[in-house]
C-alpha positions as CSV (number, residue, x, y, z in Angstrom):
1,X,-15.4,208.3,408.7
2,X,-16.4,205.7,406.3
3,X,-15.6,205.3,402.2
4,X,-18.8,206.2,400.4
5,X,-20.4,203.3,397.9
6,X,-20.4,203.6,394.5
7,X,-23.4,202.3,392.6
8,X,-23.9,199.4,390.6
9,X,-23.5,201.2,387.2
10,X,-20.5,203.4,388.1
11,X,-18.5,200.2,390.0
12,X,-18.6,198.7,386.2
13,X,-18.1,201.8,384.1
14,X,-14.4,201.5,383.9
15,X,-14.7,197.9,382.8
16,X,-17.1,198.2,380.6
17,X,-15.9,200.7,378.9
18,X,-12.7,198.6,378.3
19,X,-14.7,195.7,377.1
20,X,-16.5,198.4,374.5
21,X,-13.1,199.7,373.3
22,X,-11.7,196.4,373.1
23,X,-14.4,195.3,371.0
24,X,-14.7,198.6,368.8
25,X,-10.8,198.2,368.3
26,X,-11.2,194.6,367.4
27,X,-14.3,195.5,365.3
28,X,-12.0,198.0,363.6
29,X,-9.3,195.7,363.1
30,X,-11.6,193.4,361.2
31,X,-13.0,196.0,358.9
32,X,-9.5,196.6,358.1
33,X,-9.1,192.9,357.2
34,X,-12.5,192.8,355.4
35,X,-11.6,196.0,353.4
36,X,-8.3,194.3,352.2
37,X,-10.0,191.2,351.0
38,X,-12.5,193.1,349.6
39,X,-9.9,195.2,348.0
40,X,-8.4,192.1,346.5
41,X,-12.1,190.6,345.6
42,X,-12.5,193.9,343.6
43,X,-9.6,193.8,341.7
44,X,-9.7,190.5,341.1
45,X,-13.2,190.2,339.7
46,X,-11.7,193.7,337.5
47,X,-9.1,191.0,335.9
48,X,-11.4,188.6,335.6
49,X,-13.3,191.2,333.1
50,X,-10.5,192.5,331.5
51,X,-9.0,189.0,330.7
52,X,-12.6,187.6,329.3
53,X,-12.5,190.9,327.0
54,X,-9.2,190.3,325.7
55,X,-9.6,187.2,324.8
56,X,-13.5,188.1,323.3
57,X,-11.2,190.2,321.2
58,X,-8.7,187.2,320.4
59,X,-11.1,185.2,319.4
60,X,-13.2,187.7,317.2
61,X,-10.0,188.6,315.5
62,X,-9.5,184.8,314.6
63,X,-13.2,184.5,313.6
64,X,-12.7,188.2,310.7
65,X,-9.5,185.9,309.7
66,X,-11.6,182.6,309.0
67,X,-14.3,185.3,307.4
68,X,-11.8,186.0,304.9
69,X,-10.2,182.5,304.4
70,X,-13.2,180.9,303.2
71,X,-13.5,183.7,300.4
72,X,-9.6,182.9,299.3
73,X,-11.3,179.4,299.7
74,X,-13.8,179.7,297.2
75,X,-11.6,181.8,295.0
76,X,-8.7,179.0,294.9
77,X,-11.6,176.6,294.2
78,X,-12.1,178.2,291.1
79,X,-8.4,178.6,290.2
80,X,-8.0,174.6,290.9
81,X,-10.3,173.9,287.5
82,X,-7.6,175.3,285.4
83,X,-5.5,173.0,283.4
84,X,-2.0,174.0,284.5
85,X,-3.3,174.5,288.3
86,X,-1.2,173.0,291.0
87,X,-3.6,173.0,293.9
88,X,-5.5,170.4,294.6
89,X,-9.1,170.5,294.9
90,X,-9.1,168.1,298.1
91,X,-7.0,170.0,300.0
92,X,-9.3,173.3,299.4
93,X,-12.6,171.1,300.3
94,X,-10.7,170.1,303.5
95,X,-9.9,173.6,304.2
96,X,-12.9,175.0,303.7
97,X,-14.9,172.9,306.1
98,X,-12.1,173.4,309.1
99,X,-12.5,177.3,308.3
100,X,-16.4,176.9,307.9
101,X,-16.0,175.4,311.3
102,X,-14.1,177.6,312.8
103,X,-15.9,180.8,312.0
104,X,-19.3,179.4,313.3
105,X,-17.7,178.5,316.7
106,X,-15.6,182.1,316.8
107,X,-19.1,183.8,316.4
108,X,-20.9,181.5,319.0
109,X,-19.0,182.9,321.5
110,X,-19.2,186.5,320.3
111,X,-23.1,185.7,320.8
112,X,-22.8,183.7,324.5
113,X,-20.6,186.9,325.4
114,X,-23.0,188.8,328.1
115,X,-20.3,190.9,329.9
116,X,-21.4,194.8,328.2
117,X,-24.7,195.1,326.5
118,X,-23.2,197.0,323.7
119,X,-21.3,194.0,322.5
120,X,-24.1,191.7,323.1
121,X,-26.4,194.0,321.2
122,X,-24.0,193.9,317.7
123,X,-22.6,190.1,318.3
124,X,-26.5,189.3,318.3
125,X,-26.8,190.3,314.8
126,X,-23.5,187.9,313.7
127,X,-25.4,184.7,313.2
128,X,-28.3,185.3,310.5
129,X,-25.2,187.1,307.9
130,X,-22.8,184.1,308.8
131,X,-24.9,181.6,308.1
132,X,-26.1,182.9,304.8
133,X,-22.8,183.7,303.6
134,X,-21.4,179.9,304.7
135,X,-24.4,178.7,302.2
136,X,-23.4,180.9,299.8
137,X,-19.8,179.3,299.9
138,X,-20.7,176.0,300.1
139,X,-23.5,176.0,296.9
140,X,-20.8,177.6,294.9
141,X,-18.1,174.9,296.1
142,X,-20.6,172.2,295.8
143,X,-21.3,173.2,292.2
144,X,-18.2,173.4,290.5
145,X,-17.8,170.1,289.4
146,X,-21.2,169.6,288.5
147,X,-21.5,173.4,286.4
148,X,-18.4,175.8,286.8
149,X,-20.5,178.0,284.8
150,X,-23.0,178.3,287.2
151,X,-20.8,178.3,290.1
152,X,-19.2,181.2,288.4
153,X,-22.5,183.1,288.6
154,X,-23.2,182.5,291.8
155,X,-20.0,184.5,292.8
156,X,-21.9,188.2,293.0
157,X,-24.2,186.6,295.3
158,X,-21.5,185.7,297.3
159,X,-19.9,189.0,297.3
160,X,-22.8,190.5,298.3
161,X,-23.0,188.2,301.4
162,X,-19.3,188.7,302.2
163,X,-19.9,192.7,302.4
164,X,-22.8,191.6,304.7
165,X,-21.4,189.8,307.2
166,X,-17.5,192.0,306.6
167,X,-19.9,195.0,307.9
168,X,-21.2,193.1,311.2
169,X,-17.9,192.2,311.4
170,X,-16.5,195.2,311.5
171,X,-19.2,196.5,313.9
172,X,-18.9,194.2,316.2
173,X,-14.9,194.4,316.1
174,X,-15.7,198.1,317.1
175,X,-17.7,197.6,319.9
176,X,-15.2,194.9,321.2
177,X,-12.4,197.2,321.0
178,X,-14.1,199.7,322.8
179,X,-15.3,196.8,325.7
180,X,-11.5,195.5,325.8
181,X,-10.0,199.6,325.9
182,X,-13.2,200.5,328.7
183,X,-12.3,197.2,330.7
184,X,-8.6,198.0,331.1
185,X,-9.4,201.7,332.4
186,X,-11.7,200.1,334.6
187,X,-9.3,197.8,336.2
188,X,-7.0,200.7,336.2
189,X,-10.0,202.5,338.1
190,X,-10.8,199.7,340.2
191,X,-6.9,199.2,341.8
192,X,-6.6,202.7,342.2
193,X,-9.8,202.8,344.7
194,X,-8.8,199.4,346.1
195,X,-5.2,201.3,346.9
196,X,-7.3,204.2,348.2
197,X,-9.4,202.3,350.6
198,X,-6.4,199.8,351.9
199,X,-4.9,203.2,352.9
200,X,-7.6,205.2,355.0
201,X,-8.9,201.9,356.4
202,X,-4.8,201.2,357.3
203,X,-5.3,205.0,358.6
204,X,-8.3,204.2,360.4
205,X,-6.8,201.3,362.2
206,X,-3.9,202.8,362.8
207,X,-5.2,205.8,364.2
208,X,-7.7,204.0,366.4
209,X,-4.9,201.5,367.9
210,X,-3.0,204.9,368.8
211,X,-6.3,206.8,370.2
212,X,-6.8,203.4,372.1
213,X,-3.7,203.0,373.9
214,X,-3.3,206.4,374.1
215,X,-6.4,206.8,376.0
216,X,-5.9,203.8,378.1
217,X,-2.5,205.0,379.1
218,X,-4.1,207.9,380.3
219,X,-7.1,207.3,381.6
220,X,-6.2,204.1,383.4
221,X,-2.3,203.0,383.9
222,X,-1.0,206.9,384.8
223,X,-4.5,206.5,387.2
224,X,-2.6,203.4,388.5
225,X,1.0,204.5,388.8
226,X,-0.5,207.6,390.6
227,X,-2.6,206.1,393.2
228,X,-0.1,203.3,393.6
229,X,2.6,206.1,394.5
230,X,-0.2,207.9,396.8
231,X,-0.6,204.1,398.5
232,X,3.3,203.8,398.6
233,X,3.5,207.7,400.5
234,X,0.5,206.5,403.3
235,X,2.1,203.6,403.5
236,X,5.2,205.4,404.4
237,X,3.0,207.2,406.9
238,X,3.0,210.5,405.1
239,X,-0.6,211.1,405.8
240,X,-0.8,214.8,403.7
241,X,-0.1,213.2,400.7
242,X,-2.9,214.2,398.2
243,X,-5.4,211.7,396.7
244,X,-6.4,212.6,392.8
245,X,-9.1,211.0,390.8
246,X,-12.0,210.7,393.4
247,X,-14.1,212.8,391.2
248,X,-13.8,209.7,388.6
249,X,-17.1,207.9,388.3
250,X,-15.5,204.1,387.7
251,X,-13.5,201.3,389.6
252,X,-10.8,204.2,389.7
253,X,-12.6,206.5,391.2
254,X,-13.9,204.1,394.0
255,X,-10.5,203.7,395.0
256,X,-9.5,207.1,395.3
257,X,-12.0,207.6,397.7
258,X,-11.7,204.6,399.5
259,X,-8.2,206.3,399.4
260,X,-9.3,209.1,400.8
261,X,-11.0,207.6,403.5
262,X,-8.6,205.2,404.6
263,X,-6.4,208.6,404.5
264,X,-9.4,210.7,406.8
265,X,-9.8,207.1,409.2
266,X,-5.6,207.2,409.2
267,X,-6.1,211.0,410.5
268,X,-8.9,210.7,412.5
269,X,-7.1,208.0,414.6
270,X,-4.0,209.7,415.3
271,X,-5.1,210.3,418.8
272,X,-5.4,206.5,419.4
273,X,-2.0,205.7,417.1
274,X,-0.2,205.1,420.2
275,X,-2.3,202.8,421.9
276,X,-2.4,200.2,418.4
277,X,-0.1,201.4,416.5
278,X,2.6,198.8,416.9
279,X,-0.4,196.5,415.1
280,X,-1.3,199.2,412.9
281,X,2.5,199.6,411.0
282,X,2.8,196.0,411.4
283,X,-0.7,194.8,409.2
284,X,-1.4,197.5,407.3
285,X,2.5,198.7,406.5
286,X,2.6,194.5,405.4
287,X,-0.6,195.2,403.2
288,X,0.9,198.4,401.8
289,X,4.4,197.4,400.9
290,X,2.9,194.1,399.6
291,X,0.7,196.0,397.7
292,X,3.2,198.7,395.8
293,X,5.2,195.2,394.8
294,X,2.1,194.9,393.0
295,X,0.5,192.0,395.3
296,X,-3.3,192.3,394.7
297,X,-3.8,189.6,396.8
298,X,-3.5,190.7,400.7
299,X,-5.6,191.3,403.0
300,X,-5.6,193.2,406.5
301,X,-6.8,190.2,408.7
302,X,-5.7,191.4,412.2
303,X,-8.5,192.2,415.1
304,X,-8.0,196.2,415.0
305,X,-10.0,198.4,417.3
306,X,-12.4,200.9,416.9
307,X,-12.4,203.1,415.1
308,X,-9.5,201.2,412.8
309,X,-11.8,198.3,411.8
310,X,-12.7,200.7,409.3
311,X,-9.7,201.6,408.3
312,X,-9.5,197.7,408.1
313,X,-12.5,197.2,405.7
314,X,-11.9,200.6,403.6
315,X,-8.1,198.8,402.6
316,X,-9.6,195.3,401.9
317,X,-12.0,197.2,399.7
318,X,-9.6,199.3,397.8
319,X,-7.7,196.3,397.3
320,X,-10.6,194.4,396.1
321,X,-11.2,196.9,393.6
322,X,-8.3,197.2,392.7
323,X,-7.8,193.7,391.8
324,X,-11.1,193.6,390.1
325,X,-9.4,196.8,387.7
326,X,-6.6,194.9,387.0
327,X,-8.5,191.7,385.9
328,X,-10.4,194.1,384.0
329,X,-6.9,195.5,382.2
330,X,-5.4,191.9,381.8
331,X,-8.8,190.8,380.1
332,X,-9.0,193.4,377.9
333,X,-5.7,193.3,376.8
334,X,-6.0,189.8,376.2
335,X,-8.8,190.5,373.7
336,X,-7.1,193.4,371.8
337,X,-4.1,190.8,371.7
338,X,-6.3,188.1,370.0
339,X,-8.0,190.5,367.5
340,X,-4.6,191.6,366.5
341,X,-3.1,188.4,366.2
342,X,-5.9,187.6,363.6
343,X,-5.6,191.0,361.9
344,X,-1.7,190.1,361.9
345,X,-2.7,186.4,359.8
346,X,-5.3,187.6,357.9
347,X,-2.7,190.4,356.6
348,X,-0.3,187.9,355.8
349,X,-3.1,186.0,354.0
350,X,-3.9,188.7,351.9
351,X,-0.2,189.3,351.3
352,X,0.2,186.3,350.1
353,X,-2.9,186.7,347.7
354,X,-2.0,190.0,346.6
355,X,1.6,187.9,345.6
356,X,-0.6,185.7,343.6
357,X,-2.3,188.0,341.9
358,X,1.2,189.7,341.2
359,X,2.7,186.3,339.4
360,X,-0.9,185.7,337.6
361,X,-1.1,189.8,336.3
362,X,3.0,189.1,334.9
363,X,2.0,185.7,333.3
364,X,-0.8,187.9,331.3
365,X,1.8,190.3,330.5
366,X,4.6,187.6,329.3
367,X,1.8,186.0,327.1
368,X,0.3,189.1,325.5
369,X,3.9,190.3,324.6
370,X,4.4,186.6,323.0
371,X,0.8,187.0,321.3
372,X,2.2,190.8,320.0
373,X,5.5,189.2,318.5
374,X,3.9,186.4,316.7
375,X,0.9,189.1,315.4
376,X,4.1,191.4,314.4
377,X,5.7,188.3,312.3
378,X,2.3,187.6,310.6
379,X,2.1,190.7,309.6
380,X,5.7,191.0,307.8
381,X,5.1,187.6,306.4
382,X,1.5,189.0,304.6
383,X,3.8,192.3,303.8
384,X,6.1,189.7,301.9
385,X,3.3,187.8,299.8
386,X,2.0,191.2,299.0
387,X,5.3,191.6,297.4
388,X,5.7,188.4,295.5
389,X,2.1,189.0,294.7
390,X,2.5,192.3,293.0
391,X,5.7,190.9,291.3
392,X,3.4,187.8,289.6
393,X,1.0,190.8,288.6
394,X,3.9,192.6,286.9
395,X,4.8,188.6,285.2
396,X,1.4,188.1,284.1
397,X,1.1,191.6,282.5
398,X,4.4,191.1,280.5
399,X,3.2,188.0,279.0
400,X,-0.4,189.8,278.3
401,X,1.7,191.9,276.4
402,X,3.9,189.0,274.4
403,X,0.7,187.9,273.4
404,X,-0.9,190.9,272.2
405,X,2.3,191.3,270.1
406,X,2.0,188.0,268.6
407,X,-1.7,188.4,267.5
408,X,-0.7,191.4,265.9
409,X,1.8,189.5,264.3
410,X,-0.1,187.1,263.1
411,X,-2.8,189.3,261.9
412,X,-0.5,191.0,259.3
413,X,0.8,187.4,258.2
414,X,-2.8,187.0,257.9
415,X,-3.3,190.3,255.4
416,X,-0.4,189.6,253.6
417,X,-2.0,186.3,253.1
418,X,-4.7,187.6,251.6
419,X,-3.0,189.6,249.3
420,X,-1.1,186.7,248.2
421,X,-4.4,185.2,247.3
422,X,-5.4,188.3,245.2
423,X,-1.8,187.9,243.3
424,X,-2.6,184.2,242.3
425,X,-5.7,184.9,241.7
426,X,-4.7,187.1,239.0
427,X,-2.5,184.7,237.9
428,X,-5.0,182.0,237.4
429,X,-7.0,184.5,235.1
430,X,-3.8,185.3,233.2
431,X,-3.5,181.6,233.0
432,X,-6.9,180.6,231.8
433,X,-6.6,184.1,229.5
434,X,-3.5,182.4,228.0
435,X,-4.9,179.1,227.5
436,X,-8.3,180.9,225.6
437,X,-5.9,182.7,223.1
438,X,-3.4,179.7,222.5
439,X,-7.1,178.0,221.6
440,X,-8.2,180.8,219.5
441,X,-4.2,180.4,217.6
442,X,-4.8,176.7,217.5
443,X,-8.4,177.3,215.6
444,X,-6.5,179.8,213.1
445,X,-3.4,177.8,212.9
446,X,-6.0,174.9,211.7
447,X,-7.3,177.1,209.5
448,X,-4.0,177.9,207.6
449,X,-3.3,174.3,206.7
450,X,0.5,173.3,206.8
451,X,1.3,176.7,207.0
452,X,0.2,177.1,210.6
453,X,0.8,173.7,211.5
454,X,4.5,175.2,213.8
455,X,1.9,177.8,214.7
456,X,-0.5,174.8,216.3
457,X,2.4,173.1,218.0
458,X,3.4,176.2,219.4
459,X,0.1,177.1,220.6
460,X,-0.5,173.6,221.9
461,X,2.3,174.4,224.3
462,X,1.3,177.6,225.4
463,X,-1.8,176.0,226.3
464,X,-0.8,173.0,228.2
465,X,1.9,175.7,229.8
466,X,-1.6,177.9,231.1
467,X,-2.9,174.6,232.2
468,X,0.2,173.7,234.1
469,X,-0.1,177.2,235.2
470,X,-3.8,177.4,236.6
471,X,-3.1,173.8,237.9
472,X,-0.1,175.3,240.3
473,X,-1.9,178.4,241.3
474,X,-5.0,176.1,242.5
475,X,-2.0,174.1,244.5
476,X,-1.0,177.5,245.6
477,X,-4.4,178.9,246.7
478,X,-5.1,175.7,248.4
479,X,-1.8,175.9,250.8
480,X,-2.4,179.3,251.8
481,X,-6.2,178.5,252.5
482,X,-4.8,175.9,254.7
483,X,-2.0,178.3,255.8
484,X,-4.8,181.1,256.7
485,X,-6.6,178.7,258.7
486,X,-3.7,178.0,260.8
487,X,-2.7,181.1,261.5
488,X,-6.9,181.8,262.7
489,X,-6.4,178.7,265.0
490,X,-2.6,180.0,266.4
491,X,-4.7,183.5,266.6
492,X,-7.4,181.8,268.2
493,X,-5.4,179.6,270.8
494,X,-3.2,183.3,271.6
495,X,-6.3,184.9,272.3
496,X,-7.3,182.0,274.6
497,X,-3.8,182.6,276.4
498,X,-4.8,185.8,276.5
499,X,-7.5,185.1,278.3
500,X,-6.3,182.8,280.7
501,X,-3.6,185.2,281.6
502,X,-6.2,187.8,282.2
503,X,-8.5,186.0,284.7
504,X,-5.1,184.7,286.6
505,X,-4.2,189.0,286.5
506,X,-7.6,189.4,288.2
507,X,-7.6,186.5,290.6
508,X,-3.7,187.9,291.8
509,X,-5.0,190.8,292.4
510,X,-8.0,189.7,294.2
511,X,-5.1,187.7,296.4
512,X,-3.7,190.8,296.4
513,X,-6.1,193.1,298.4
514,X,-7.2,189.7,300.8
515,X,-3.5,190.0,301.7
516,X,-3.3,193.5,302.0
517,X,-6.3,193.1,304.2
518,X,-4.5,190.3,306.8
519,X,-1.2,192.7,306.6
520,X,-3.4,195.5,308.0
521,X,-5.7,193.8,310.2
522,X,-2.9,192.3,312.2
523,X,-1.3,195.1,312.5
524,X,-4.0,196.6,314.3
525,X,-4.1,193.7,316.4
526,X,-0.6,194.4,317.3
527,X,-2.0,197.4,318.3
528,X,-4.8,196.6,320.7
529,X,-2.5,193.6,321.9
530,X,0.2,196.3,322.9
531,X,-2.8,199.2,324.5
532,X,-3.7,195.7,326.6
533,X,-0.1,195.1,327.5
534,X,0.5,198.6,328.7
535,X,-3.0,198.6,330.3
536,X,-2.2,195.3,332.5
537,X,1.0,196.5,333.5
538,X,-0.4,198.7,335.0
539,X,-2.5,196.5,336.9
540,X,0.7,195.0,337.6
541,X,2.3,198.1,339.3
542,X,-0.9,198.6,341.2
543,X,-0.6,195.2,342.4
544,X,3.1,195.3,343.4
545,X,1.9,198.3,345.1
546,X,-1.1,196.6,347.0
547,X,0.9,194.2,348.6
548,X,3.5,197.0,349.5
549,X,0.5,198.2,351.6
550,X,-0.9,195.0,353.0
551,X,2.8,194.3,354.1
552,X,2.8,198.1,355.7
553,X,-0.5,196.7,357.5
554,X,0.6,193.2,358.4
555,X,4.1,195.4,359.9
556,X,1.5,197.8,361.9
557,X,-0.6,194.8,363.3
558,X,2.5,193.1,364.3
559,X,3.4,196.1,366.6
560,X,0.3,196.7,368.0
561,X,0.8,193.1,369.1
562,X,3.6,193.8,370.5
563,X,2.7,196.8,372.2
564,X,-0.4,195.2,373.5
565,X,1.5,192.3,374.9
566,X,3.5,194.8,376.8
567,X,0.3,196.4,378.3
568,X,-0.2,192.5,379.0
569,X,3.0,192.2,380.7
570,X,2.7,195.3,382.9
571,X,-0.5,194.1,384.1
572,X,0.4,190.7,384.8
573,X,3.2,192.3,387.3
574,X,-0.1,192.8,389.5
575,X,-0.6,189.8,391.4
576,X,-4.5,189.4,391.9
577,X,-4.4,185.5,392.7
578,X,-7.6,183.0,392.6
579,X,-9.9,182.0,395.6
580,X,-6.4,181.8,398.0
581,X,-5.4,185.5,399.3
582,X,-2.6,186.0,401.8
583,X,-3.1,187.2,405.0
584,X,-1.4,190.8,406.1
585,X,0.0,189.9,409.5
């Protein structure tokens, strides 16, 4: 009886489907790698965002800071003209042009900021109100020294322009709060789907690495052991022993029924056992025994007889097969080993990134917490000037009130004054009254000869005394005019005081709410700078918990080497040899 062919297609089946596992296995390994750098690729390009929003914020922050500075500017400006000022008018021009400076480059790049429409769409807006309020500025502080007065005018103007430009501030502050806040929940977003996919995919590949040697253990090394044994038990002349698998449709199957004829020819030639069978044990018991030692490599050589020259071919074929399988196994396995040995360093390269992203994401954190402390100080230190400010304020009003008292003072010195004048006033009448009568008694003295002649002296006297009289009250009148108009120009000068300590009241106060302003606004940028913190933390976490996986996966790749090298080593026990095969005797 002789071993039926298999065709073409079904003689390959078995290898090619080993060659299409070991590719889909490898393919599967890759997408695992390609999902992990992707993974990283996402989450880094998430940082990326959230890190260019933060520091859009930073720098917005610092540009509503040098918006407010060049107001205190043009205010101190204004305070330098006074007499008893200390600051320096240079020092406030220099100032003024680094702040001027400052805030034009702070909002040019609020306006090259492209990264969320919303902020582009207010930061576009920044530059018309900017620039008109930095020409406000700089007329006024050009103009002081030529006209304060007009200077001073300009100052509503300015105002105005300030509220302008404090309201697209304060609308584009908004909207860059809200980027910063909606970039950190989509990092959050974006490393909790990175984590997500890094797990099914490590699923995937894990599963499919099972499924694969799982089916390969089944469908082709059991195949093996089995038929080997069946090989072994006709070799040890136990001719019943059953053949399984020659309903297979591959290289296995082709040898179970060469298996099965070699087991029919074996039968069929009982009858003529005797007559060969001394050459029968001796080449194909050689071929069998070499071949359970898992020699793929003999061949029955000897000159048998009909009808054992098939018997002959049907064992050189099984063989042959055989040996073709399990060059098929070893290649396979070698491909699954190289696919997993790149999986295996391209898990370790993302570890390694995963690390670096780790140290980058704590750097971030260790910076924004410095950033947070020194925003936390600033703000303690405005608290503090808002203090001493409100304590000049309370200075400045006690001295408003020492003045008022003094005008009032000076006032009623100034009524009594006048009353005085009324008193010697009516003195000087009495006077020149005095000096009319003692002229009247002269004229009748005169006219009573010798006896009114003591009369005329005495009334001589009384008339040089009303002369002496009107004389002194003239003095008199002229030292309290002089008097009255001192105490208009010590009334005068006390109002100017007053005056002076008024507009210092209001500039204090003006100082006052700027500070107030700074105190307030940095605390809310401690704020934001701590939601960030807490937002890239948990990036951090997320991180730290990435490369926990991509470790996980490097640890799985580094097994199924293992396990495939073992495949590898059980296959190469099977000796299947070159173009040299040994001869069964």
């Amino acid at each position: 009886m002789t071993m039926p062919k298999s065709s073409a297609s079904e003689a390959k089946s078995l290898t090619h489907a080993i060659r299409v596992a070991g590719m889909g296995l490898l393919g599967l390994m890759l997408l695992c790698g390609a999902t992990g750098i992707g993974a990283a690729w996402m989450q880094t390009a998430a940082l990326d965002y959230q890190v260019g929003a933060t520091a859009l914020l930073a720098n917005h922050e610092h540009a509503d800071m040098m918006h407010d500075a060049i107001r205190s500017d043009v205010l101190a400006r204004f305070q330098a003209e006074e007499p008893d000022s200390a600051i320096k008018p240079d020092d406030i021009q220099k100032d003024f042009r680094e702040h001027i400076a400052s805030l034009r480059e702070g909002i040019a790049v609020d306006v090259a900021y492209t990264g969320d429409a919303a902020v582009t769409a207010v930061t576009s807006k920044l530059a018309e109100p900017m620039e008109a309020y930095v020409q406000s500025a700089t007329q006024i502080i050009d103009s002081i020294d030529r006209d304060p007065a007009a200077a001073r005018a300009m100052l509503s103007g300015f105002f105005d322009q300030f509220r302008a430009l404090e309201e697209s501030m304060g609308a584009a502050s908004d909207a860059i709060e809200a980027n910063s806040t909606q970039s950190a929940k989509s990092a959050e977003g974006v490393g909790t789907i990175a984590m997500i996919l890094l797990v099914i995919t490590l699923a995937v590949g894990i599963a499919g690495t099972l499924a694969f040697v799982t089916a390969a253990q089944r469908r082709v090394v059991q195949p093996i052991v089995v038929l080997a044994g069946t090989m072994r038990a006709l070799g040890d002349g136990n001719l019943a022993a059953e053949v399984t698998g020659a309903d297979r449709g591959d290289e296995l199957g082709d040898m179970a029924k060469a298996m099965l004829a070699f087991r029919d020819q074996l039968q069929a030639a009982e009858a003529a056992k005797q007559a060969q069978a001394a050459l029968i044990v001796d080449s194909l018991g050689t071929g069998l025994i070499a071949l359970a030692q898992g020699d793929l490599t003999v061949e029955v050589v000897a000159d048998l007889q009909a009808p054992f020259t098939g018997l002959k071919d049907n064992f050189n074929s099984a063989v042959g097969s055989l040996r073709g399988l399990i060059g098929s196994v070893a290649q396979g396995t070698m491909m699954i080993r190289t696919g997993s040995q790149e999986i295996a360093l391209a898990s370790e390269d993302l570890a390694r990134r995963t690390e670096g992203n780790a140290a980058s994401l704590e750097e971030t954190v260790a910076a924004i917490v410095e950033m947070d402390q020194r925003l936390k100080a600033t703000a303690v230190a405005a608290g503090r000037t808002v203090e001493r400010a409100d304590g000049a304020i309370s200075t400045v009003a006690g001295g408003r009130e020492i003045a008022d008292e003094a005008v009032q003072a000076m006032n009623r010195v100034s009524e009594s004054a006048k009353g005085i004048d009324s008193v010697i006033a009516g003195l000087d009448k009495i006077a020149f009254q005095t000096r009319v009568l003692a002229m009247n008694a002269a004229v009748e003295a005169g006219r009573a000869g010798e006896a009114g002649r003591g009369f005329a002296v005495v009334a001589d006297l009384v008339s040089a005394l009303a002369m002496r009289a009107e004389e002194e009250a003239g003095r008199a009148r002229d030292q309290l005019t002089a008097t009255q108009a001192d105490i208009g120009t010590a009334v005068e000068r006390v109002q100017r005081v007053d005056g002076a300590l008024s507009a210092i009241s209001e500039d204090v106060r003006g100082v006052h709410v700027l500070l107030a302003g700074i105190a307030d606004d940095n605390r809310a940028q401690s704020s934001a700078v701590t939601e960030v913190n807490v937002a890239i933390g948990a990036m951090d976490q997320a991180t730290q918990q990435n490369a926990a996986m991509v470790e996980q996966t490097s640890a799985a790749a580094r097994n199924l080497t293992s396990e495939v090298i073992a495949l590898s080593e059980q296959a190469a026990k099977f000796r299947i040899g070159g173009t040299q095969r040994r001869a069964a005797a």
